[in-house]
N, C-alpha and C positions, 0 to 999 in steps of 0.2 A: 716516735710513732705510736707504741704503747698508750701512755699517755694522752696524747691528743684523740688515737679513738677510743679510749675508754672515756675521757670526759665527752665528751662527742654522744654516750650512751649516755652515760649518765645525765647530761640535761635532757634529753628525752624522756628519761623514766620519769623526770621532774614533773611533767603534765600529767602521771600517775598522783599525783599530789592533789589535785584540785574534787577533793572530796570533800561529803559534809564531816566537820569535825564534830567530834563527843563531845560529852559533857566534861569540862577540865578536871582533871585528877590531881589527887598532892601525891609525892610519892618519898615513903620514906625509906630513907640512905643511914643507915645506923641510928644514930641518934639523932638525926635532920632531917626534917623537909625541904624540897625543891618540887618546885612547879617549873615545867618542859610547854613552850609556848609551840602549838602546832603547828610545823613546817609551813613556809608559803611556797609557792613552787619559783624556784631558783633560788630559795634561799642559802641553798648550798655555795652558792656564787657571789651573791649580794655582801654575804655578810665574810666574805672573805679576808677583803682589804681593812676590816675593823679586826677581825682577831690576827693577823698576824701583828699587827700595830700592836695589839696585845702582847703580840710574845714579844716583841722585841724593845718595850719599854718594859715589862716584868724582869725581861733577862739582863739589861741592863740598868737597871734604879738599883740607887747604892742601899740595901740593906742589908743584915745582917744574914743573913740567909743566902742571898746572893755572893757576899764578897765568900763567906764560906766553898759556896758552888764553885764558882769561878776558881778558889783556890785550890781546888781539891781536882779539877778538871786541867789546872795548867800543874800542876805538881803530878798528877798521875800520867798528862802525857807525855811530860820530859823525863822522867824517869823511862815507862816503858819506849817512846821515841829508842832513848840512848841504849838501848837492849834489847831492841826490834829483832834485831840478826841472829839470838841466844834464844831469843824465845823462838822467834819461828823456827829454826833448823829443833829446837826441843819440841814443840808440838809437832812437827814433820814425820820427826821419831816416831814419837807415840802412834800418831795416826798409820804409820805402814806398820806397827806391832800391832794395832787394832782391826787391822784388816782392811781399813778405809782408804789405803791410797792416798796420795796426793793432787791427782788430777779434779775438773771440775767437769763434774759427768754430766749437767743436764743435757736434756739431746730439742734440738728445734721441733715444731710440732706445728705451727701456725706459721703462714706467710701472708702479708699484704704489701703488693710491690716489687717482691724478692728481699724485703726486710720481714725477718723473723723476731715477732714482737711476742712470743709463746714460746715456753721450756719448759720440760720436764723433766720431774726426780728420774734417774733411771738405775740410781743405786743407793743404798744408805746414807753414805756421804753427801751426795748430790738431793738429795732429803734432807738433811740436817740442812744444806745452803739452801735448800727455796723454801727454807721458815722466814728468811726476812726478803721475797719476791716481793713486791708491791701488788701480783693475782692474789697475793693469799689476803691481803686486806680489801680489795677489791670483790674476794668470794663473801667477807663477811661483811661488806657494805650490800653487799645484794641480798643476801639472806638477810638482815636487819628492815632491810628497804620491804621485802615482799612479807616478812612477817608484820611489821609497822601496818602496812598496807592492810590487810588481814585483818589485823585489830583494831584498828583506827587507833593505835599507840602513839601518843607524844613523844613517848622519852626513847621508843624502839628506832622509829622513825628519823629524832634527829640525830641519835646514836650513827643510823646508816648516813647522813650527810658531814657528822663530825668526822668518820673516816675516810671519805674521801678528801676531805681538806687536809687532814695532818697528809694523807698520801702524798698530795700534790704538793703542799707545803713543805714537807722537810723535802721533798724530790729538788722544787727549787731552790732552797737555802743550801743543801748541801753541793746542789752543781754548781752554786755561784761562789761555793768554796773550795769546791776542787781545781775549777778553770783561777783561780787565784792561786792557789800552795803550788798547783803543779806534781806533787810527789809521785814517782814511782810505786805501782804495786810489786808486791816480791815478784810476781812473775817476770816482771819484765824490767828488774833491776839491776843499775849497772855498777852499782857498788854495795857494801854490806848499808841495811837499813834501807836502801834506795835514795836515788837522787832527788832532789825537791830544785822545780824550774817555775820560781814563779811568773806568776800570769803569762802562760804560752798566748799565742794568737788562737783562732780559733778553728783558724785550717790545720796549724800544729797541733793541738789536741785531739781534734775529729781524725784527722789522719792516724793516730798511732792512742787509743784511748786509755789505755792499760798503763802507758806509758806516764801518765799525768791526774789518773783520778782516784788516786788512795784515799787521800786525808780531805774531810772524811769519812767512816763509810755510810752511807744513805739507805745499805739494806741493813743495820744496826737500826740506826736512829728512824726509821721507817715502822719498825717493830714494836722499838720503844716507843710510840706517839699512837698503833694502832695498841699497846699495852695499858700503855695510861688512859685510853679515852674508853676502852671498857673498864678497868678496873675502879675508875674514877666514877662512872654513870651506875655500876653494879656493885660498887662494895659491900652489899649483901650479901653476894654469892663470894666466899672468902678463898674460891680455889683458884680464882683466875689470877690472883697473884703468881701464887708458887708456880702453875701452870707457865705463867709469862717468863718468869726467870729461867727455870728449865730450858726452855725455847729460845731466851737471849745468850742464854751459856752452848750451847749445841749450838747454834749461827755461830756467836764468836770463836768456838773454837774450830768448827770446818771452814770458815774464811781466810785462817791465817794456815789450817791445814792443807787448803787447795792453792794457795797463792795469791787469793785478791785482795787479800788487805795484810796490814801488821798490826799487833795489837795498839801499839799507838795510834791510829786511826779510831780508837773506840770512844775515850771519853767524851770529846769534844760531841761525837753524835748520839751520845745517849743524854748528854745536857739538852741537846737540839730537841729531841724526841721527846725528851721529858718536858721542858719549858713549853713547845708548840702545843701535845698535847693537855697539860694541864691549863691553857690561855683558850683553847676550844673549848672544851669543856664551863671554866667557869662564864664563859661565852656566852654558853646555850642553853643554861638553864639560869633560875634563879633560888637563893636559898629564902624561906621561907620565916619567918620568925614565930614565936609563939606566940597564939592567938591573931594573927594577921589573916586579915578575909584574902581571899583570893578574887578576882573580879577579871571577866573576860570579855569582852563582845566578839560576837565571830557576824560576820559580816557576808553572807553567800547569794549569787544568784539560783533562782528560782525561775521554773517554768509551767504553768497549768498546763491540764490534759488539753487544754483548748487553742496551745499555743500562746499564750500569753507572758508577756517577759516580767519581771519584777526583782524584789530584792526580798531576803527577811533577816534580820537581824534580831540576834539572838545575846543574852546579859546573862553570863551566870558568875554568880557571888561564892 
């Protein structure tokens, strides 16, 4: 429900789009330029089915970088996997020695339907778990959208459309891997580790949700994908890294604190997050080479004071 009306908003704001654009800018990313082609309206939409195509031939083509990923992703979750039970009941600890409880305190705040698709912090803990909400990437796809807007910014602008896609995108990659593995979260586990039922029906998991959608977790990899696509568009600003890890280390550890996930649920969706957003990203801009003209036509209707319809079309080199 979430989901369906928040993109529901979001193609509306898209007719918020249909301005004249600037004159095109280069914009430079450490030692690189890229040029940000300015949004069309839906583009947020359009160009969906070509970047995840993206992720999912980057993440699987056999290269050295990859088989590394992969290895490091299947060796870190079989190790933490087999030690699920040691670690959580160890982080459990810690967190009632820290004050933070074990329960998951957001409290419901929005209904449509009698489905509460709105939650909020209502204590530390329940703070540290709605850093990886999909509202929080959803607040800085609005704030990028209305400062873009603002400025007539390219790279602001598709900044706020490349966030909603990694949202929606690792939302569905990771449900169509939860409804596959099946695992139990700690909460609602019937043996040490949790039980893993794959592919329930989909009345069996709707029925009993806690019971089947561990592995993996999608407010991780959610985080990761809104981490990468700023840190990747902004690597000028060098704090939003450290800032990001911070923020993935506080999620992961109040998840396995409160009982939604185990830490083996982690690797797999930080590869997700990672691969999705760095396939957005090199998506939606382009890199620039030394001394390469840049050349754009922007193509808008026009209307005289007198009613009159027409085009003008505009070439900048």
């Amino acid at each position: 429900m979430k989901i369906f009306l928040v993109t529901l908003f979001f193609l509306f704001s898209q007719y918020l789009l249909a301005v004249e654009a600037p004159l095109p800018r280069e914009y430079k990313i450490n030692d690189s330029k890229y040029s940000y082609q300015f949004p069309s309206t839906f583009q947020f939409i359009t160009t969906m089915p070509r970047n995840y195509w993206s992720f999912l031939k980057n993440s699987f083509s056999f290269t050295d970088d990859n088989l590394k990923g992969w290895a490091a992703i299947i060796l870190s979750s079989a190790i933490l996997i087999h030690y699920d039970q040691e670690v959580t009941d160890s982080t459990q600890r810690l967190g009632r020695h820290l004050g933070l409880g074990n329960n998951e305190n957001t409290v419901g705040t929005m209904k449509v339907g009698g489905v509460t698709f709105l939650r909020r912090p209502s204590d530390l803990g329940s703070a540290m778990y709605f850093l990886g909400d999909g509202w929080v990437t959803i607040g800085f796809s609005a704030g990028f959208l209305t400062a873009g807007l603002i400025t007539k910014d390219e790279r602001t602008l598709t900044v706020a459309q490349q966030l909603m896609q990694g949202l929606l995108l690792t939302g569905f990659t990771t449900q169509m891997l939860k409804r596959s593995t099946g695992r139990e979260s700690p909460i609602k586990s019937s043996r040490p580790g949790g039980a893993w039922r794959f592919f329930p029906s989909t009345s069996t998991f709707q029925g009993n949700i806690s019971k089947y959608d561990a592995f993996p977790s999608g407010h991780l990899a959610t985080t990761m994908s809104t981490f990468i696509i700023l840190s990747e568009n902004y690597q000028e600003y060098h704090w939003i890294k450290p800032v990001g890890y911070v923020a993935m280390t506080l999620l992961s550890f109040q998840m396995v604190n409160n009982s939604v996930h185990w830490a083996g649920d982690y690797p797999l969706a930080l590869g997700i997050g990672y691969m999705l957003g760095k396939s957005i990203v090199d998506n939606g801009r382009k890199k620039l080479e030394e001394g390469e003209n840049k050349t754009q036509v922007v193509i808008l209707p026009v209307m005289s004071p007198d009613g009159r319809m027409g085009v003008n079309a505009n070439v900048y080199f």
